[in-house]
Each structure stands twice: as C-alpha cells, then as structure tokens.
C-alpha positions in Angstrom: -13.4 21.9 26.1 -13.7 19.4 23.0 -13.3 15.3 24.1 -10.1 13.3 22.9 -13.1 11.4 20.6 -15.5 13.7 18.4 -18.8 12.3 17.3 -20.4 12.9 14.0 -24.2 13.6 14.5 -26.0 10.9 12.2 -29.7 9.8 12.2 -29.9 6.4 13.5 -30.6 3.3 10.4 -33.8 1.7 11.3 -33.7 -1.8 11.6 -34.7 -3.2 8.1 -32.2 -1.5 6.7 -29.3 -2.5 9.1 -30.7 -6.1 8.3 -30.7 -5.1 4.5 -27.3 -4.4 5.0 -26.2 -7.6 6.8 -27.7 -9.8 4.5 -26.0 -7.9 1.7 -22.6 -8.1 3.4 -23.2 -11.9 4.0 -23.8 -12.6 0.5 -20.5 -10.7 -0.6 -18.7 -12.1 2.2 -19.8 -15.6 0.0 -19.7 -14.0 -3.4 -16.4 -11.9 -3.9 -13.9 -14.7 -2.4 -14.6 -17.2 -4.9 -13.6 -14.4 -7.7 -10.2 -14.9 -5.7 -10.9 -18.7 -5.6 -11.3 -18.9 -9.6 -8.3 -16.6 -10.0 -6.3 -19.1 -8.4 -7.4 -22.2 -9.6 -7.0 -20.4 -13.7 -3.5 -19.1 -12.9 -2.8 -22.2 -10.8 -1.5 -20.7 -7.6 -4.6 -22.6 -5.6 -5.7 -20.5 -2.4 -3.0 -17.9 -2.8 -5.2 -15.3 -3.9 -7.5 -16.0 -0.8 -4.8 -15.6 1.4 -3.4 -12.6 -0.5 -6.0 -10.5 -0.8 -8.5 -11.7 2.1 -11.4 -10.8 0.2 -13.9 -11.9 3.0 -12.6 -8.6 5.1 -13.9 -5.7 2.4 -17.5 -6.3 2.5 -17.4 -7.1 6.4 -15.5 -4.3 7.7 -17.9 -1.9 4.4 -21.1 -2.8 6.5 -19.6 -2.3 10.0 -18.6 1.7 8.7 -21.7 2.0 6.7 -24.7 0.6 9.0 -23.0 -0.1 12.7 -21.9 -2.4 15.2 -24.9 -4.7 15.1 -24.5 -5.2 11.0 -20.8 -5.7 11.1 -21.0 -8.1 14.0 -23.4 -10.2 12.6 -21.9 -10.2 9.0 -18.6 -10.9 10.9 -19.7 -13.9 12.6 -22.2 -15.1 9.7 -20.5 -14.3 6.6 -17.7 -17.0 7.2 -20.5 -19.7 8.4 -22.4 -19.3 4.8 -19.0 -18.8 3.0 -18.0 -22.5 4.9 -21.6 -24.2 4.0 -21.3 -23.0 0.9 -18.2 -23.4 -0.4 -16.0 -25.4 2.6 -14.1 -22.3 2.6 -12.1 -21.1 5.1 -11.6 -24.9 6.1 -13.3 -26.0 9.7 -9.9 -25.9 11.5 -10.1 -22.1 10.6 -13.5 -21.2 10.6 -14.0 -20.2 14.6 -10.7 -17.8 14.2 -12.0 -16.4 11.0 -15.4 -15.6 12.9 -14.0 -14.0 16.0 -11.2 -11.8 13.3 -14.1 -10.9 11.3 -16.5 -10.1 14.3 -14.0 -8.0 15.6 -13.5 -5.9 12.3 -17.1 -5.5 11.7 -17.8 -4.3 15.4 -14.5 -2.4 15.5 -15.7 -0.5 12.2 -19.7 -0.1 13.0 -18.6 1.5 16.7 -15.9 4.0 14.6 -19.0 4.8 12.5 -20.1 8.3 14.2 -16.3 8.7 14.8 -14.5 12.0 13.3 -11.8 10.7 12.0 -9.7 9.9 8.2 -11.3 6.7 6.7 -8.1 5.3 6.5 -6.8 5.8 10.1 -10.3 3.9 11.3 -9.3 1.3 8.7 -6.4 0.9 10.2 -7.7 0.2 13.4 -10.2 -1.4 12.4 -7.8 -4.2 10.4 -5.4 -3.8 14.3 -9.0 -4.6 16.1 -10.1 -8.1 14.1 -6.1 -9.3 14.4 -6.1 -9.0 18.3 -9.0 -10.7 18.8 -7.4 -13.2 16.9 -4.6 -13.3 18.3 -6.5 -13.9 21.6 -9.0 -16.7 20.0 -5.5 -18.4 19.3 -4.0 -18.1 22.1 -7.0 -19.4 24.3 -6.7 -22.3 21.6 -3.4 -23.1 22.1 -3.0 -23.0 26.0 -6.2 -23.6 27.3 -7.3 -26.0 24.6 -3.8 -27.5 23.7 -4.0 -26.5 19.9 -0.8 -26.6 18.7 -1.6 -25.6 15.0 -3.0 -22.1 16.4 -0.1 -20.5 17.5 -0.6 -17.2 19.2 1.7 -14.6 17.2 0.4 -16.7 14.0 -1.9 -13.8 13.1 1.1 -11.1 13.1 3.6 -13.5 11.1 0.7 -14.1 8.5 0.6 -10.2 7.4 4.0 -10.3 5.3 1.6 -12.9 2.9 -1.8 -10.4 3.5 0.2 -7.4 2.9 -1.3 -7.2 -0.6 -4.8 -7.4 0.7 -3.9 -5.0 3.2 -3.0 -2.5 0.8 -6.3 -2.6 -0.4 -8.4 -2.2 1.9 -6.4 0.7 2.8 -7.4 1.6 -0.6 -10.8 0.2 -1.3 -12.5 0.2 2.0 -12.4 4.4 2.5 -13.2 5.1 -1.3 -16.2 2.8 -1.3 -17.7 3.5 2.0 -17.1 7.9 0.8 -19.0 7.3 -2.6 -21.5 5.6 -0.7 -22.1 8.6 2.3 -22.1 10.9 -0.7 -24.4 9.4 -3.0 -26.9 8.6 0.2 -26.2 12.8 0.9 -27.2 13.7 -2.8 -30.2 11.6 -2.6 -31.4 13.6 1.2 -31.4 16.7 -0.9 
C-alpha cells in the first residue's frame, strides 16, 4: 500500500553547504529587490515594482526547495533583517510580517523538498504556507496587540497587486530550482 505523501530518496546536504546556501539566499534576498527598487525609481512608479513582483520571495522559497527547512528558514527570517539594515527596506512597521511570511515559505518549501510532487503544485503551497502565517502574525497583531494598520485578511486582499509576482514564481521558481537538480545530476556522473 503506497502513503497519501511519497518521498524522494535524496542524500542528506552537509552542513557547509546548507550554510553556503543560506548565505547565498540572504545576499539575493538583498541583492535582487533593489533591481525592482531602481526600476521603480527610473520609470517613476516608486515601490510598485517591489510590491508587484515581491522579489524577496524567489531566492527564499529557491533555497528552501534546493537545500531544506533549516536554509529556507533561516534565509526567511534573515534575508529581510539584512535587506532592512541595508537598505530600510521593507519599512520597520513591516519587517516582523515580512519575516514570519518569508519563514514560512522557506520552511514550507525545504520540508516539500524530498516530496514527489510537480514543482508548481509545491510552489503553490508553498506561496498558500508563507500567506497564512501571515495572516496569523497579523491577526495576533491586531487583536492581541491592538494594531490597527495590520489587518488580518490584509495579506489575501494584497494578491490582486502581487498577482504579477505570483505569476512568476509560478514560472521562475520550478524552472530554476529543475536546471539546478539537473546540472547537480550531470555533475554526480
């Protein structure tokens, strides 16, 4: 009898390169916003790209598939920290949601690692996984700390504006994180 859930046998990443990895997917976390960041202070639409295209989520929820729980979790919870020394961005006010979202999509993607399944239904759940964990951050915010600016359903009325950067990590996510398992594959043999 086969399990509801099939595993993928895969050998284990030893730890320097699951830290290679997070440190890599911190950096990007830093690095590809502020592409979207220049492309919206040239064309003049400001953050709109950020928002848009949530850049921050692609390298976050790449390391979680690629190298596990432990490197998506910590790139989740880091990456926005150096992206907020570094460049104040996202803003204070948003910074703890942005951590829990993007600790959730990075844990959410390294646990559906090992998991048989299309790259773009775990994306999927991945992207469903980071928003309810929002959605809970904001709600705790709003009635247990009295945070009126962090309304619960916020996170689900905010994907008509995302729906762009949805689309492509859809895209995106499953094509990088296949070339990648194939050209590790090619270099085994």
């Amino acid at each position: 009898m086969t399990g509801i859930i099939q595993l993928e046998r895969r050998e284990p990443l030893s730890i320097k390169i699951q830290t290679l990895a997070t440190v890599i997917s911190i950096v990007a976390a830093v690095v590809v916003p502020q592409f979207f960041h220049w492309l919206g202070a040239v064309s003049g639409s400001g953050t709109a790209p950020g928002i848009a295209f949530s850049p921050m989520h692609l390298p976050i929820i790449i390391v979680g598939f690629l190298a596990g729980p432990f490197a998506g979790g910590i790139s989740g919870l880091l990456g926005p920290v150096a992206a907020f020394l570094i460049s104040g961005m996202p803003t204070m006010a948003q910074l703890p949601f942005m951590m829990v979202e993007l600790f959730g999509y990075g844990l959410a993607a390294g646990l559906l690692r090992n998991v048989k399944m299309n790259l773009v239904l775990k994306t999927l759940l991945v992207m469903v996984a980071g928003r309810v964990l929002r959605m809970g951050a904001c709600t705790f915010a709003f009635y247990a700390l009295g945070n009126a600016n962090m309304a619960p359903l916020g996170i689900w009325r905010s994907i008509p504006s995302s729906l762009p950067g949805i689309v492509l990590q859809i895209v995106m996510i499953p094509l990088i994180v296949f070339w990648v398992e194939n050209k590790a594959k090619e270099q085994k043999k």
